[in-house]
C-alpha positions in Angstrom: 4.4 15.9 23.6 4.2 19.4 22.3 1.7 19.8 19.5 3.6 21.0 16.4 1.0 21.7 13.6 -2.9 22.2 14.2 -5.6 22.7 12.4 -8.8 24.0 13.7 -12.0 23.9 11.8 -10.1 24.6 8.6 -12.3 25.9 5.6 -11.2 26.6 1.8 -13.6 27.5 -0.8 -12.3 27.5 -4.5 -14.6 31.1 -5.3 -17.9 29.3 -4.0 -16.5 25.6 -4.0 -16.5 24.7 -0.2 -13.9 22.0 -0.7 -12.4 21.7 2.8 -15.3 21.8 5.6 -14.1 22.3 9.2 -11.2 20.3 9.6 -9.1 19.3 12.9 -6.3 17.6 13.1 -2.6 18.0 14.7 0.6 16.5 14.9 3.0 16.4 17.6 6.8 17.1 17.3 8.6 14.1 16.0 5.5 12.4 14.6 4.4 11.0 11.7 1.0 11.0 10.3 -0.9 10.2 7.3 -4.0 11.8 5.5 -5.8 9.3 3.3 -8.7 9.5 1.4 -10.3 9.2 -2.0 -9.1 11.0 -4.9 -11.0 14.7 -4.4 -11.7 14.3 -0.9 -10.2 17.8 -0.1 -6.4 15.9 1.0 -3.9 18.0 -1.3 -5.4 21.6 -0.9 -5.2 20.8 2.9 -1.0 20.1 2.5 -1.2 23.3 -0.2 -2.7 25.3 2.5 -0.5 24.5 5.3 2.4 25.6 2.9 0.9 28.8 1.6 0.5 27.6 -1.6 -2.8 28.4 -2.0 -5.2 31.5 -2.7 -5.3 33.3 1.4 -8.6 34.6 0.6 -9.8 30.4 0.4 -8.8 29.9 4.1 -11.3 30.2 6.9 -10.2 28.9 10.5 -6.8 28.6 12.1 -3.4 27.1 10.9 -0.9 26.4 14.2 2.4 25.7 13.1 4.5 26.1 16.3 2.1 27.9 18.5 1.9 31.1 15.9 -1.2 31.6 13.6 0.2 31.2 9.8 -3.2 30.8 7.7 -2.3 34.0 6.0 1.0 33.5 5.4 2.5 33.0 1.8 4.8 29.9 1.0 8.0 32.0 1.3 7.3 33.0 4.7 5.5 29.6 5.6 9.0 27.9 4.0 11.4 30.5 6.5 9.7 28.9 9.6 10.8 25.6 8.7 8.0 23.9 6.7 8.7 22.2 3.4 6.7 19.9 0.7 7.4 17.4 -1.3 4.8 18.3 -4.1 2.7 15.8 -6.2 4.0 15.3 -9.1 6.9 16.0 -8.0 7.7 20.0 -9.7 11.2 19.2 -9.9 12.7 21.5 -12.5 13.7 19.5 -16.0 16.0 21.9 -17.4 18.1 21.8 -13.9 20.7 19.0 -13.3 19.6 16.7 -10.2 22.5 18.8 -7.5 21.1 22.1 -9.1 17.8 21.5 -8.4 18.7 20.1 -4.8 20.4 23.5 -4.3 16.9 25.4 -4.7 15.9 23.8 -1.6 18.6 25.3 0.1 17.7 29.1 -1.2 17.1 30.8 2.2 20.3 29.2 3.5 23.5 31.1 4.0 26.2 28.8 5.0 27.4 27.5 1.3 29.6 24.7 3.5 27.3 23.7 5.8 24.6 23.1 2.6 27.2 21.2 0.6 27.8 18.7 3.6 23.8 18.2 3.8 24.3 17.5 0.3 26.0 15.0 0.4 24.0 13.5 3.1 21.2 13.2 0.2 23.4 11.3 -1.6 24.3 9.0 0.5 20.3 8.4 1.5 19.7 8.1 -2.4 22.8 6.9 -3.8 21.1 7.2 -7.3 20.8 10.7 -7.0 24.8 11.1 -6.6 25.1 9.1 -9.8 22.7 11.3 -11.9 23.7 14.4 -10.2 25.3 16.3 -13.5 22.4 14.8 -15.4 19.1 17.3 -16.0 16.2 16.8 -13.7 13.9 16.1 -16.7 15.7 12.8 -17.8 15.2 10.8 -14.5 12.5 8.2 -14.2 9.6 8.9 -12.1 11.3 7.4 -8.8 14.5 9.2 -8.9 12.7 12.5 -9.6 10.4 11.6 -6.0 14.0 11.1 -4.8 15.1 14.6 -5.7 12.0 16.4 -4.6 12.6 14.8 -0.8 16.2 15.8 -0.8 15.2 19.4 -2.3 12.6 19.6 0.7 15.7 18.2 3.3 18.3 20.8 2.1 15.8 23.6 3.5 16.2 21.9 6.7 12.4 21.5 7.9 11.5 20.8 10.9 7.9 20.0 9.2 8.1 18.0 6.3 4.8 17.4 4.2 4.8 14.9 1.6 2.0 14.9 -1.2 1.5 11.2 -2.9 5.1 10.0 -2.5 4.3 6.6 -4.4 1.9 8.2 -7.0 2.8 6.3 -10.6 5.8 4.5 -9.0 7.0 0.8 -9.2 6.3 -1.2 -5.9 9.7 -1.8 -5.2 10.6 1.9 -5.6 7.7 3.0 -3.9 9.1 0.4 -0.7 12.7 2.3 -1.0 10.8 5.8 -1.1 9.4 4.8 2.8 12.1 2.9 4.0 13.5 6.6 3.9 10.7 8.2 4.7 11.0 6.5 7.7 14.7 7.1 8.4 13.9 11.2 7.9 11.1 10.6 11.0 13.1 8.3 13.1 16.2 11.2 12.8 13.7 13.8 13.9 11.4 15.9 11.3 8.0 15.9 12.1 6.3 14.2 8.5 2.7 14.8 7.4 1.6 13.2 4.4 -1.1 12.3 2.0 -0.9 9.0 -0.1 -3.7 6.9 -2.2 -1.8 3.7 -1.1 -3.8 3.4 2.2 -1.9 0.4 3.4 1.7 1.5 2.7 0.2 4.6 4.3 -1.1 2.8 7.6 1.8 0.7 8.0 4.4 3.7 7.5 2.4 6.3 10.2 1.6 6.0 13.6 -1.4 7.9 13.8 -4.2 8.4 10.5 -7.1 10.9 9.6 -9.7 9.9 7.3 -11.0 12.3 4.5 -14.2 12.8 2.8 -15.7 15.2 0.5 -13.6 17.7 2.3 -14.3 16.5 5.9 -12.5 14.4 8.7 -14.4 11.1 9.1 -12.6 9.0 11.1 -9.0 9.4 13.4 -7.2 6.6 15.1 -3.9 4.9 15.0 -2.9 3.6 12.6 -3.0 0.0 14.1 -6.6 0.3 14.8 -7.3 2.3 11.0 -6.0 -1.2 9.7 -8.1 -3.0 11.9 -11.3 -1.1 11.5 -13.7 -3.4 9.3 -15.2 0.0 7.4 -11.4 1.2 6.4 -10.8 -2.1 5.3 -13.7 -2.9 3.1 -13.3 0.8 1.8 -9.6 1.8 1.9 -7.7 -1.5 1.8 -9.6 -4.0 -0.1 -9.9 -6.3 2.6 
């Protein structure tokens, strides 16, 4: 299987904060994998980094997307080659209504018919969202906006799709609807990369999992052997 995105010994200092220390990791087309870690163990600036979201003159080592070089790209040119993110915290714009700010995902898209069909392909994953869809972003509990910021990243039609805390402050049964589609979005083919606190929802959604540290890859396996690993366990699953 072709590798899709790889990172090789990734760096990024905050001015003289080393915060991400020689990272490796890589996922193949079609795959899904998760990043888990403690809170400040270096997990979002990786995702921000892939996207171009952060300061280029932080980044040390190579970012593969695709077999081209992309570390000093910025996120409008990292978005054009087909990566998106779901941000944490979702960012959805609260003065928008829900289908307006699902039509900023679709900005570098040409073909108004072919982005209103996609459209309502969101809607029919999150039926909710159709409902709401006049009402403004702002006014939507915490799950429905997680809801909008996925289908915001779908209408730019990634083939990459990086997710940043999906479940973060979200009820349990919300948080299983958020990665039953999840799940659907792999199975019909973009490549998902994501970062969650929830280590177990985590290792039972992916099939392969990196460990993070203080900035550093501890530990990669699948995820069936992750959950089975006594140390991940006792430190990541309360087991």
């Amino acid at each position: 299987m072709a590798k899709m995105l790889e990172l090789v010994d990734f760096h990024y200092y905050y001015g003289n904060i080393h915060s991400v220390k020689g990272v490796n990791l890589y996922v193949d087309e079609g795959e899904m994998v998760t990043l888990i870690g403690a809170n400040g163990a270096g997990k979002t600036t990786t995702l921000r980094a892939i996207s171009g979201l952060t300061k280029r003159r932080g980044v040390e080592g190579k970012i593969i997307f695709k077999g081209k070089e992309i570390q000093s790209f910025n996120g409008h040119k990292v978005a054009s080659l087909g990566i998106a993110q779901a941000l944490e915290g979702r960012h959805i714009f609260r003065g928008l209504s829900v289908e307006e700010n699902l039509l900023m995902g679709a900005y570098l898209r040409k073909n108004k018919a072919e982005v209103k069909k996609d459209m309502y392909k969101i809607y029919e994953r999150f039926p909710r969202l159709l409902e709401r869809r006049k009402q403004m972003g702002g006014t939507l509990s915490g799950g429905e906006q997680q809801m909008l910021a996925i289908g915001r990243a779908l209408l730019s039609l990634p083939t990459l799709m990086l997710l940043d805390e999906p479940s973060l402050g979200l009820a349990p049964l919300i948080v299983k609807e958020i990665f039953i589609a999840i799940k659907e979005i792999n199975r019909e083919g973009t490549t998902i990369l994501f970062v969650e606190q929830n280590s177990k929802i985590a290792l039972s959604t992916a099939s392969r999992g990196y460990v993070m540290q203080t900035g550093e890859i501890v530990m990669t396996d699948t995820c069936e052997n992750l959950m089975a690993n006594p140390e991940i366990k006792k430190a990541y699953l309360g087991i």
